[in-house]
ZAMARGU-4260 file (C-alpha; in steps of 0.2 Angstrom, whole numbers, plus 5000, padded with zeros to 4 digits):
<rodrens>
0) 5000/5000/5000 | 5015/5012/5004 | 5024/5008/4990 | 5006/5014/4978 | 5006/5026/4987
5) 5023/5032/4983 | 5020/5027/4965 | 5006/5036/4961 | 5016/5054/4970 | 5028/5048/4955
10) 5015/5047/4942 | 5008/5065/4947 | 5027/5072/4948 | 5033/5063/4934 | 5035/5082/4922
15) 5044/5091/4932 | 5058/5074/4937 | 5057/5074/4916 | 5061/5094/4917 | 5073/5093/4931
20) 5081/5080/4919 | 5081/5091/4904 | 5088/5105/4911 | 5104/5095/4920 | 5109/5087/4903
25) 5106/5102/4893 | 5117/5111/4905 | 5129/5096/4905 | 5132/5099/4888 | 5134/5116/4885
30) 5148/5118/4900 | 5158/5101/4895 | 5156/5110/4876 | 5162/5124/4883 | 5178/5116/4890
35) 5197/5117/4883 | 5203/5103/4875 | 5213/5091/4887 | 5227/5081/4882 | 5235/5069/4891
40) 5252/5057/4889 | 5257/5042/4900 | 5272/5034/4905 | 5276/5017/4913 | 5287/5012/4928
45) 5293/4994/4933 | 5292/4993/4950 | 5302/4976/4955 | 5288/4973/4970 | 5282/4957/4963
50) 5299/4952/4957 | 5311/4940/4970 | 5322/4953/4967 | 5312/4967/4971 | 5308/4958/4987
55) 5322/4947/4994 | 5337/4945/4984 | 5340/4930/4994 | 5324/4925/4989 | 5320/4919/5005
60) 5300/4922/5004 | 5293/4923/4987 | 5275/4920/4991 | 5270/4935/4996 | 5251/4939/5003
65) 5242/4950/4993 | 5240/4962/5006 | 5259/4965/5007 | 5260/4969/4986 | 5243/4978/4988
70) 5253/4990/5003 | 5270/4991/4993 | 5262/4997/4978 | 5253/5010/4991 | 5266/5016/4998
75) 5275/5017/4983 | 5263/5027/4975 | 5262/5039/4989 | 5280/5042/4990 | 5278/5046/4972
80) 5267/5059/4975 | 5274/5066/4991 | 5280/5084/4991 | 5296/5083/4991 | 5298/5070/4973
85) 5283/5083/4965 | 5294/5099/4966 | 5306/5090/4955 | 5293/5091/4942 | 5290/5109/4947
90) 5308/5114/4947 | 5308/5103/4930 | 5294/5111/4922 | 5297/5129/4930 | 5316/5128/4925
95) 5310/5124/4906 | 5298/5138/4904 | 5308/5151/4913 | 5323/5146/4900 | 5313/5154/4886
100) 5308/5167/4895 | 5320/5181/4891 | 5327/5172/4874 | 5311/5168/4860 | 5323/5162/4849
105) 5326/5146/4860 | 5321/5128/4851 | 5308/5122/4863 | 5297/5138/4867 | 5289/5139/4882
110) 5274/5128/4887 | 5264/5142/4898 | 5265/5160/4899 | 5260/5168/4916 | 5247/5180/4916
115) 5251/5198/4921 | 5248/5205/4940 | 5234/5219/4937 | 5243/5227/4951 | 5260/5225/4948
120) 5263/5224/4928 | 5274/5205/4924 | 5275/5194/4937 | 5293/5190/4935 | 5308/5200/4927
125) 5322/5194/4915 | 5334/5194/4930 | 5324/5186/4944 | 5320/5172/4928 | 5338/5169/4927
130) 5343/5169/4944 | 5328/5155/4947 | 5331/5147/4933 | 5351/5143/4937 | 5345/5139/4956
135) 5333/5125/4950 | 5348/5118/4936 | 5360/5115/4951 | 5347/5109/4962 | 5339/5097/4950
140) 5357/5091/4946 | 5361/5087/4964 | 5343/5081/4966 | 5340/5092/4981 | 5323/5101/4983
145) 5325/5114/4995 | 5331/5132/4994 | 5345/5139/5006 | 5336/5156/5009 | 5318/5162/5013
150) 5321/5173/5000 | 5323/5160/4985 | 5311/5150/4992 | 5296/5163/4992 | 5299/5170/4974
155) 5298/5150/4968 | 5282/5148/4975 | 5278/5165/4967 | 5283/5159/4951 | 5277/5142/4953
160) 5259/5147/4956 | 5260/5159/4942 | 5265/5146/4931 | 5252/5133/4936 | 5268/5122/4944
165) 5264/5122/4961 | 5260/5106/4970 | 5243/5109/4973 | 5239/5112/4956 | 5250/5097/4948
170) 5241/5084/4960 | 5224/5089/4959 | 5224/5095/4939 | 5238/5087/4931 | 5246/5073/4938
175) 5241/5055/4942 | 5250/5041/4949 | 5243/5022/4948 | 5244/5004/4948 | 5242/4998/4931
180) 5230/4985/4935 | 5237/4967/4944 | 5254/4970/4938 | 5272/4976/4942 | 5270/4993/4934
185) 5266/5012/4942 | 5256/5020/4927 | 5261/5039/4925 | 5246/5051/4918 | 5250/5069/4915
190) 5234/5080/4907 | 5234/5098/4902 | 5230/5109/4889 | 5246/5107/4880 | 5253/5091/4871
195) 5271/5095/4872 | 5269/5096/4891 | 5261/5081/4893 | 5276/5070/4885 | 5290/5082/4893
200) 5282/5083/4911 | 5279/5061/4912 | 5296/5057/4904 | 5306/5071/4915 | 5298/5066/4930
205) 5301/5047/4929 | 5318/5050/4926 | 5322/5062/4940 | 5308/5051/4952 | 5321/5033/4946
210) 5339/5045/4950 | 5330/5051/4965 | 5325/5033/4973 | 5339/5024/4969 | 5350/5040/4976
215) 5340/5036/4991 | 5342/5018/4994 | 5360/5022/4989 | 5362/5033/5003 | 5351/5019/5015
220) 5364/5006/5010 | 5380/5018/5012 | 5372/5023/5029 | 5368/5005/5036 | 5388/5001/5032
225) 5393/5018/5042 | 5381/5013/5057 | 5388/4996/5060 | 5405/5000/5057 | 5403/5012/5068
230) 5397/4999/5079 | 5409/4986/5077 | 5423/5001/5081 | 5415/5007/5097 | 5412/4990/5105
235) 5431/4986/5098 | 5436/5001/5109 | 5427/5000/5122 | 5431/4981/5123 | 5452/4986/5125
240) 5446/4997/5137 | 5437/4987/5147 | 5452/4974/5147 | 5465/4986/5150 | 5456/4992/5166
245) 5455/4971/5169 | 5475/4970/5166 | 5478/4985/5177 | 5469/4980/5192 | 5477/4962/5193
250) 5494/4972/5192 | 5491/4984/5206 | 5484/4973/5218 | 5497/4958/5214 | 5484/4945/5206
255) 5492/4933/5197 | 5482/4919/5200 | 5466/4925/5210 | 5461/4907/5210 | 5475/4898/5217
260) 5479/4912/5228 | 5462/4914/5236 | 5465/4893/5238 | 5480/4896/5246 | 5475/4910/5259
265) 5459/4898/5262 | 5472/4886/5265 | 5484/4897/5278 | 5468/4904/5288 | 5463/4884/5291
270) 5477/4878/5296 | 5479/4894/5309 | 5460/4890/5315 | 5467/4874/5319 | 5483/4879/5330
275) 5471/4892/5338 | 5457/4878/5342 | 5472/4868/5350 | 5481/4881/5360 | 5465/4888/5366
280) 5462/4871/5370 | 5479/4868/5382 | 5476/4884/5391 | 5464/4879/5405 | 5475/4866/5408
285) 5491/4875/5409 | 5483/4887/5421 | 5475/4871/5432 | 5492/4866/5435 | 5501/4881/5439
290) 5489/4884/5451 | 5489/4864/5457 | 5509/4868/5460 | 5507/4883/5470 | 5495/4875/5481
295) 5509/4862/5485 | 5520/4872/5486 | 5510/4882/5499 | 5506/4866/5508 | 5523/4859/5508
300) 5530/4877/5516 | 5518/4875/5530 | 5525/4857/5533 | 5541/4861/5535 | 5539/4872/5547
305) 5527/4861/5557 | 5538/4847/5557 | 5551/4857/5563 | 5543/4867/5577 | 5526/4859/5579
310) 5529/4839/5587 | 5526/4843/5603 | 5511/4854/5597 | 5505/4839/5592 | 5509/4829/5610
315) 5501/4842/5617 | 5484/4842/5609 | 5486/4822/5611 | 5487/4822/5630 | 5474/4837/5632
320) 5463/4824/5621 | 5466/4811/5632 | 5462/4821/5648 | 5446/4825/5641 | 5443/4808/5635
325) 5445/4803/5654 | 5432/4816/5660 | 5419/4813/5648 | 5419/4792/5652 | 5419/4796/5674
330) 5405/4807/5667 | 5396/4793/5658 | 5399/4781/5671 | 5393/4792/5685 | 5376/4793/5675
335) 5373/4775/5674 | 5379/4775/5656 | 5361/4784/5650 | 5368/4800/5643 | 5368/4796/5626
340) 5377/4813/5622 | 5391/4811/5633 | 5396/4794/5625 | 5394/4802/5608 | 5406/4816/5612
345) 5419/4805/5618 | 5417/4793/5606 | 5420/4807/5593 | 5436/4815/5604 | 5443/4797/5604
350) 5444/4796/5585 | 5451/4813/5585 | 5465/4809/5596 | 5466/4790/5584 | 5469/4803/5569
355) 5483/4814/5578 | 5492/4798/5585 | 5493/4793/5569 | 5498/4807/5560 | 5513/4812/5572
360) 5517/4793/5571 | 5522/4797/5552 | 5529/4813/5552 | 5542/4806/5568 | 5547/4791/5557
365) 5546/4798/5537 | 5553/4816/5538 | 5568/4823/5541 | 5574/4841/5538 | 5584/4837/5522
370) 5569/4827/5513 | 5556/4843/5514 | 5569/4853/5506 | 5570/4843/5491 | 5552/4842/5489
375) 5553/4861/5490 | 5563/4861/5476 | 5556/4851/5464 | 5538/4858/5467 | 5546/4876/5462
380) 5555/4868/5446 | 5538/4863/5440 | 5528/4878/5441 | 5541/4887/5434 | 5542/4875/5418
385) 5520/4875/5418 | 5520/4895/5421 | 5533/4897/5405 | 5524/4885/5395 | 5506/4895/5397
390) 5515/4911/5394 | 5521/4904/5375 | 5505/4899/5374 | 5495/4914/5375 | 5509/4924/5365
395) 5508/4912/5351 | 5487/4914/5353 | 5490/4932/5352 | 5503/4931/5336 | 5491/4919/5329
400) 5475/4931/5330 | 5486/4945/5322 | 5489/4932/5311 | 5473/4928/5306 | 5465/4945/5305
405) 5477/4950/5293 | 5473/4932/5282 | 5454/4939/5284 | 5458/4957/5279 | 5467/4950/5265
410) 5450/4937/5260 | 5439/4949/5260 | 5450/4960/5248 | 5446/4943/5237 | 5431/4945/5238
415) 5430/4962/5232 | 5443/4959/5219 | 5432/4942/5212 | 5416/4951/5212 | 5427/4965/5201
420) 5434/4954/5191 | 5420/4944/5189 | 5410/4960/5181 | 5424/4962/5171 | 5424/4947/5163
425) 5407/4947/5160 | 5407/4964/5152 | 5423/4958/5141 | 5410/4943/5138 | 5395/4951/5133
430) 5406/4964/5123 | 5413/4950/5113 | 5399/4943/5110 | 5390/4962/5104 | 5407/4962/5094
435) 5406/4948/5084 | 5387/4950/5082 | 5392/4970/5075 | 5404/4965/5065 | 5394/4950/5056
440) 5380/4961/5051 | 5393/4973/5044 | 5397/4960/5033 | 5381/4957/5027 | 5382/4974/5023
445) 5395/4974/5012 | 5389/4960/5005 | 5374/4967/5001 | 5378/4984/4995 | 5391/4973/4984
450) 5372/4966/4975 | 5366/4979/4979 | 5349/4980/4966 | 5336/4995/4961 | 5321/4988/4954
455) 5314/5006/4947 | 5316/5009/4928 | 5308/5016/4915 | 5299/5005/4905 | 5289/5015/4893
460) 5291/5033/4889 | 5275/5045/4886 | 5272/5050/4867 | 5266/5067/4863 | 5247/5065/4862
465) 5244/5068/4845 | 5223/5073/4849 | 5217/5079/4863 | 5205/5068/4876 | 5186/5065/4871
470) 5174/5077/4880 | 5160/5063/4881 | 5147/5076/4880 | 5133/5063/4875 | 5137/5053/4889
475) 5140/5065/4903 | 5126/5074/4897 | 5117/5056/4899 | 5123/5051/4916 | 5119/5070/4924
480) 5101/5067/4918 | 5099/5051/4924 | 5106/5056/4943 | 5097/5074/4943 | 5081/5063/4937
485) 5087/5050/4952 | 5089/5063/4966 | 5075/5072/4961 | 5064/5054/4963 | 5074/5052/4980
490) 5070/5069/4985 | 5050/5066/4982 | 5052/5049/4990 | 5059/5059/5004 | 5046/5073/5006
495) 5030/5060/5003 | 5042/5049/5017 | 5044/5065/5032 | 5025/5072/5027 | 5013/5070/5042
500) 5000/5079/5034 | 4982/5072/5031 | 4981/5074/5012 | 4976/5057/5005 | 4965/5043/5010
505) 4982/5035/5013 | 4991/5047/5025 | 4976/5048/5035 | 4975/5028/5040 | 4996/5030/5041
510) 4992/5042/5054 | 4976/5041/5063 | 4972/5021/5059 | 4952/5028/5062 | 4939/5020/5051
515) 4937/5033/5035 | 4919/5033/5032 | 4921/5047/5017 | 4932/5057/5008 | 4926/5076/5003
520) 4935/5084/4991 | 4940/5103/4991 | 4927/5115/4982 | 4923/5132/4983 | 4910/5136/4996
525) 4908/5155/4989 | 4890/5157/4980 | 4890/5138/4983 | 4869/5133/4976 | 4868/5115/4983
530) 4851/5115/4975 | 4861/5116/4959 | 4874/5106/4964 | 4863/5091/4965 | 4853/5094/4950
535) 4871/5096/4939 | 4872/5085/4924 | 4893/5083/4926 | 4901/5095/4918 | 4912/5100/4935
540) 4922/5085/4939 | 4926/5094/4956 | 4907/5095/4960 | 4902/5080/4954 | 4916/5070/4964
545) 4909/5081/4980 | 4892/5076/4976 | 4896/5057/4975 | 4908/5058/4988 | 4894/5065/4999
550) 4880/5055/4994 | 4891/5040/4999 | 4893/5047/5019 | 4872/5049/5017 | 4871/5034/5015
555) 4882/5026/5029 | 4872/5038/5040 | 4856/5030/5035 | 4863/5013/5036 | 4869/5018/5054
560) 4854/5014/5064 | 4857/5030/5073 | 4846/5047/5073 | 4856/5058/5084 | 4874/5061/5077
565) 4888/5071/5086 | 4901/5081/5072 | 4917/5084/5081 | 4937/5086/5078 | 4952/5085/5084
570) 4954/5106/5079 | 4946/5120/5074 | 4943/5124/5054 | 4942/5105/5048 | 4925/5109/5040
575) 4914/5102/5054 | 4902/5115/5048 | 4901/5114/5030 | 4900/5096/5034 | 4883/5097/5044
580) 4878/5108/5031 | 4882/5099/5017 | 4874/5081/5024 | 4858/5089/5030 | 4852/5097/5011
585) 4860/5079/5005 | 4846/5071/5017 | 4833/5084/5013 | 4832/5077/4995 | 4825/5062/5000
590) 4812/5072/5010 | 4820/5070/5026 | 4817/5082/5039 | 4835/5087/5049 | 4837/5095/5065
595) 4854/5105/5067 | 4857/5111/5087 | 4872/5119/5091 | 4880/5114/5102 | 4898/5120/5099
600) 4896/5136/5114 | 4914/5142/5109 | 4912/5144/5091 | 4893/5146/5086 | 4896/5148/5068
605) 4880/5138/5064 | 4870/5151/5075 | 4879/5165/5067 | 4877/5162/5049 | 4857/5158/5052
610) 4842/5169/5051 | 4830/5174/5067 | 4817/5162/5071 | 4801/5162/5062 | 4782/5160/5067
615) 4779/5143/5059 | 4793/5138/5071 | 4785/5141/5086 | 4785/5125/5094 | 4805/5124/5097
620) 4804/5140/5105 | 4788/5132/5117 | 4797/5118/5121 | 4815/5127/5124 | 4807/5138/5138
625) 4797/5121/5146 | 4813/5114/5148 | 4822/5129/5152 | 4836/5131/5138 | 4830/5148/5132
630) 4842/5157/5141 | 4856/5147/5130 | 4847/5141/5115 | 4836/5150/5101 | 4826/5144/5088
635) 4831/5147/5070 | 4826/5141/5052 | 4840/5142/5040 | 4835/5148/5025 | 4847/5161/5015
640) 4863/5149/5018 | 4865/5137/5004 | 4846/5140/5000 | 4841/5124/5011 | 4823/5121/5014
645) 4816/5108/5029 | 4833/5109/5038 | 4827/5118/5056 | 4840/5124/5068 | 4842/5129/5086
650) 4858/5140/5088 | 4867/5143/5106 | 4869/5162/5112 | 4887/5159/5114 | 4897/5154/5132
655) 4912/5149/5139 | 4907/5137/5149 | 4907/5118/5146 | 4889/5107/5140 | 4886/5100/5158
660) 4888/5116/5166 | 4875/5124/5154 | 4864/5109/5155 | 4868/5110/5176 | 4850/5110/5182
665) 4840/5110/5165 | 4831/5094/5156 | 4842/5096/5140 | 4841/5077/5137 | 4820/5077/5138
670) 4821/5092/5126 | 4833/5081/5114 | 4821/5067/5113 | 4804/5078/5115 | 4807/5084/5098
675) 4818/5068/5089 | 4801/5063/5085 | 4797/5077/5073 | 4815/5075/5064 | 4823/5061/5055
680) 4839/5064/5061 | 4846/5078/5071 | 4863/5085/5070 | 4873/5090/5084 | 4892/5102/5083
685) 4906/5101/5095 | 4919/5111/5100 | 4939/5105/5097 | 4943/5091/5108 | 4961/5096/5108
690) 4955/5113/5116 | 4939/5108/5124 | 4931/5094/5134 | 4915/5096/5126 | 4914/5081/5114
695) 4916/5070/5131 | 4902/5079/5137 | 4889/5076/5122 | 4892/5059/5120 | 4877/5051/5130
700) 4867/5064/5122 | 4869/5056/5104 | 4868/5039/5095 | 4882/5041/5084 | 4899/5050/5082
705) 4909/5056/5066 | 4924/5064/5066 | 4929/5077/5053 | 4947/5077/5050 | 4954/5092/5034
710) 4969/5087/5022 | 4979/5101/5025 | 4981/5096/5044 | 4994/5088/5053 | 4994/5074/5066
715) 5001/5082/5082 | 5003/5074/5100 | 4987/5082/5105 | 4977/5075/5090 | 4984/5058/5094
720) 4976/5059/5112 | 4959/5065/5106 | 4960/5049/5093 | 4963/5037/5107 | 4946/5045/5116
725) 4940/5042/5099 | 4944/5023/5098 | 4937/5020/5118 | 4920/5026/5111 | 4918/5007/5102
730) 4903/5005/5091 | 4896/5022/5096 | 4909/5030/5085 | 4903/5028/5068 | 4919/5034/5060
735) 4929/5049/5050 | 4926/5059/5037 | 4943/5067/5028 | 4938/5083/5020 | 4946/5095/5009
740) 4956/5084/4998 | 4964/5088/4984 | 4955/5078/4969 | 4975/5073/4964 | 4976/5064/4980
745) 4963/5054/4980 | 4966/5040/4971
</rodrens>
């Protein structure tokens, strides 16, 4: 349905997509006609990409993803058409045309001819063109593309943009750079208005754009051969160095052998651990028996000299032991022998006295004055050979903790030294090993700059094009009226698309999906005889399809079951009006007698556009004042409007207030059906719903409800909310009437 829809807009705008047409290939035309003739050369480069040797001259990987050819050959090209390889074309071209400047007489004449400066005069002076024109020589024979002042570079690009040799023009007018098709070769396309320039501007700039890449990879090559002999010769320096500092260091601290001396002092430092464990060992023993000697010693003094002064010490102590012994036992026995401690005591002083008779007995028959000096004697000898031995002891402990300290001292000097030399040697290591790794890829190098190979040449030089490129006039012409026609179809399809306007049949169920009981097309209402209308015999195709149209919604409404029907819409001015109007003299043909009340308080048009009651009338105006309406509602008979006959009508006087409060206290629904009886159908206007709750209001009052609905309207938010009320009516809404439509859109 959409797509009919969109067809049929097509059908009705088909002239002007054929006019828009017309005029974009006419104009097509006349401006290609009116172009300059173009002519244009080409040249062709291999590139070597595709080639083994263009990609690996040790052919190493020949099969090559398309991707990798696909961004060579870009890369290529852009580099091609960088700035910097461009401007040799311009110097090329620039130093060509400014050589024929100031000498006409020259065998190739200049290609173009700068305009002169409205201002200024000539844009460029014989001097200033021979001074450029030298510059660019030397610089396009050293392939160099900049300037060495400000100066020269700003009257080049003066000249060059006078000449049409800038960069920006070359690329986007001039020059093109591409593959040609799946193979090896860089296609060259040079267009202008001027054969010769064509030929000399592709061959020249092959030619300089092969010397300057293979100048380039030249210089790459040359470069990688400095860089890693460079390399090799800094890690070579750095490498002596690192083992003169090694050389050096073993010299100054005497390290001959680090290893076997570091086993030796391991050695030394044992072996004096040991003799330290064993003399600190001895000690405690020494000093035991020096101090055992002078205890003897001691002891055997004290001998001597009781032995010689002290035996009748002894007999003394024996006799007064004896005495006491005596006492003690005359005691006891004078007891009865029952003191217990008494025994005791002399049994004790009697063992004493058994131990000094005893002693004395030895010392009177084993010593003798010359015997204790020889124990003297010996005892001293002794102590003075234990007391001399632990004094060499503890020097040797002390000589030998000197000893060791400095063994220690001397280790931990290893240790430094190891953990020196051990960096060392591994920076001498991993230097050799950067070394040999430099000075193999120098190698390669060499090597490689020995086959050293530039894949770039020039396979095809451009020929002068002998005609200059065809215009295709017919088929530009062709293809810009074909896509004006296109767009201008897209452009409809868009507008019909974005339009929320009711102005077909179509739009309207889009929109509102309300069931469409008629379509009214538009007509003009002005000195509008309906009388005539209906009696026409079809010479107005407008009128006539209003007729039919109308005649159909006559006869839904007399189909409908229904005698009281409420007119509404969503807003003001969609014809509810002239559609009560309109269906009423449509009715009164077939002798039907219509009621028109209304109803719509805030926009009494009905009313106004009526004449004053008449006598013949007089029973609406009884039964308005029985049921109290009077003071809102007035009898008319319309008469003048449209000239319709048997069409009564009671008109409001006008209020702001809504139906229920006008009908607050008053019997309006007994009036409604007091006078139904004398009417086939009654007719009721409402106010908007979007502004107004009075449609709401009116509903119980009436059997039926149409909505009116004008094609020059829009769907708002508001509309869709009084549609919804719509739809929740069910059955008792009989449908939609679409009115003022254009007679184009309704089919």
């Amino acid at each position: 349905m959409d797509l009919q829809y969109f067809l049929n807009i097509l059908g009705r705008r088909k002239w002007l997509i054929l006019l828009i047409m017309v005029i974009s290939s006419v104009a097509t035309f006349y401006f290609v006609n009116k172009q300059k003739l173009v002519f244009k050369a080409t040249g062709i480069i291999s590139t070597g990409i595709i080639g083994p040797q263009g990609l690996n001259v040790k052919e190493e990987n020949i099969f090559v993803q398309k991707f990798q050819v696909e961004m060579s050959f870009g890369n290529l090209i852009g580099n091609i058409q960088s700035r910097s390889n461009v401007r040799y074309l311009s110097f090329k071209l620039l130093e060509h045309d400014l050589a024929a400047f100031d000498n006409v007489n020259v065998a190739e004449p200049a290609f173009r001819v700068p305009e002169e400066d409205p201002e200024n005069g000539i844009i460029v002076d014989s001097e200033t063109a021979k001074e450029i024109k030298e510059i660019l020589t030397q610089k396009l024979a050293a392939l160099e593309n900049t300037f060495d002042d400000a100066d020269t570079e700003r009257k080049y690009k003066v000249l060059a943009k006078a000449y049409g040799y800038d960069y920006e023009t070359l690329i986007e007018d001039h020059l093109t750079v591409k593959r040609n098709g799946d193979t090896d070769n860089i296609v060259f396309e040079f267009t202008s208005e001027h054969p010769d320039l064509c030929g000399f501007a592709v061959n020249e700039f092959c030619e300089l754009y092969v010397r300057s890449h293979k100048k380039v990879q030249q210089l790459k090559d040359d470069s990688a051969v400095t860089y890693f002999q460079g390399l090799s010769d800094s890690i070579e320096f750095e490498l002596k160095l690192k083992k003169n500092i090694q050389k050096n260091y073993k010299l100054d601290k005497n390290l001959l052998n680090l290893d076997k001396q570091s086993q030796a002092l391991v050695s030394e430092i044992t072996e004096l651990e040991l003799e330290k464990e064993r003399i600190v060992g001895s000690l405690p023993a020494l000093r035991s028996h020096v101090r055992s000697l002078d205890k003897y010693k001691n002891d055997v003094d004290g001998h001597n000299k009781d032995n010689k002064s002290g035996v009748g010490f002894n007999s003394r102590a024996i006799a007064n032991m004896k005495r006491t012994i005596q006492q003690l036992n005359n005691e006891y026995i004078k007891g009865g022998q029952k003191d217990a401690s008494l025994a005791k005591r002399r049994d004790l002083i009697k063992k004493n006295l058994e131990d000094a008779l005893g002693k004395q007995a030895k010392l009177e028959v084993a010593i003798e004055d010359d015997e204790l000096d020889k124990t003297d004697e010996s005892l001293f000898e002794k102590r003075i050979d234990k007391e001399l031995e632990l004094k060499e002891s503890e020097t040797k402990l002390k000589s030998i903790d000197i000893r060791l300290n400095s063994l220690k001292r001397r280790a931990d000097n290893y240790v430094v030294d190891e953990n020196m030399l051990s960096n060392l040697d591994q920076d001498i290591t991993l230097l050799e090993k950067h070394y040999v790794n430099a000075r193999s890829k120098l190698n390669d190098e060499i090597i490689n700059l020995g086959h050293s190979f530039y894949p770039l040449k020039l396979m095809e030089h451009a020929q002068v094009p002998e005609k200059a490129e065809p215009k295709h006039k017919v088929i530009l012409s062709a293809f810009a009226g074909v896509v004006s026609g296109t767009l201008a179809t897209v452009l409809i399809f868009l507008l019909a698309f974005l339009d929320i306007s009711l102005n077909s049949p179509h739009q309207f169920k889009k929109f509102t999906n309300l069931n469409l009981i008629g379509t009214l097309n538009k007509v003009k209402t002005k000195n509008l005889d309906l009388k005539q209308l209906f009696s026409s015999n079809g010479q107005n195709k407008q009128l006539d399809n209003f007729k039919e149209a109308l005649r159909s919604v006559r006869y839904i409404v007399e189909n409908s079951e229904g005698n009281k029907f409420l007119f509404t819409s969503t807003k003001a001015g969609e014809g509810k009006t002239f559609m009560i109007v309109t269906l009423a003299h449509a009715l009164t043909i077939k002798n039907k007698k219509i009621l028109i009340v209304d109803t719509n308080f805030k926009n009494n048009t009905l009313t106004q556009m009526s004449k004053q009651g008449r006598t013949d009338n007089m029973l609406n105006s009884q039964l308005l004042g029985e049921s109290n309406l009077e003071g809102d509602f007035m009898s008319k008979k319309i008469n003048s409007l449209f000239n319709l006959d048997n069409v009564d009508i009671i008109g409001n006087k006008g209020t702001h207030q809504s139906p229920s409060e006008v009908f607050a206290g008053k019997n309006f629904k007994s009036f409604i059906d007091k006078i139904s009886s004398n009417y086939d159908y009654i007719f009721f206007e409402s106010s908007a719903m979007n502004d107004y709750s009075d449609t709401k209001e009116l509903v119980d009052f009436v059997d039926k409800v149409i909505a009116v609905f004008s094609a020059d309207s829009e769907i708002r938010n508001a509309d869709k909310n009084s549609i919804g009320f719509l739809k929740s009516l069910g059955n008792k809404f009989m449908g939609a009437v679409l009115n003022k439509i254009e007679l184009k859109n309704l089919n």
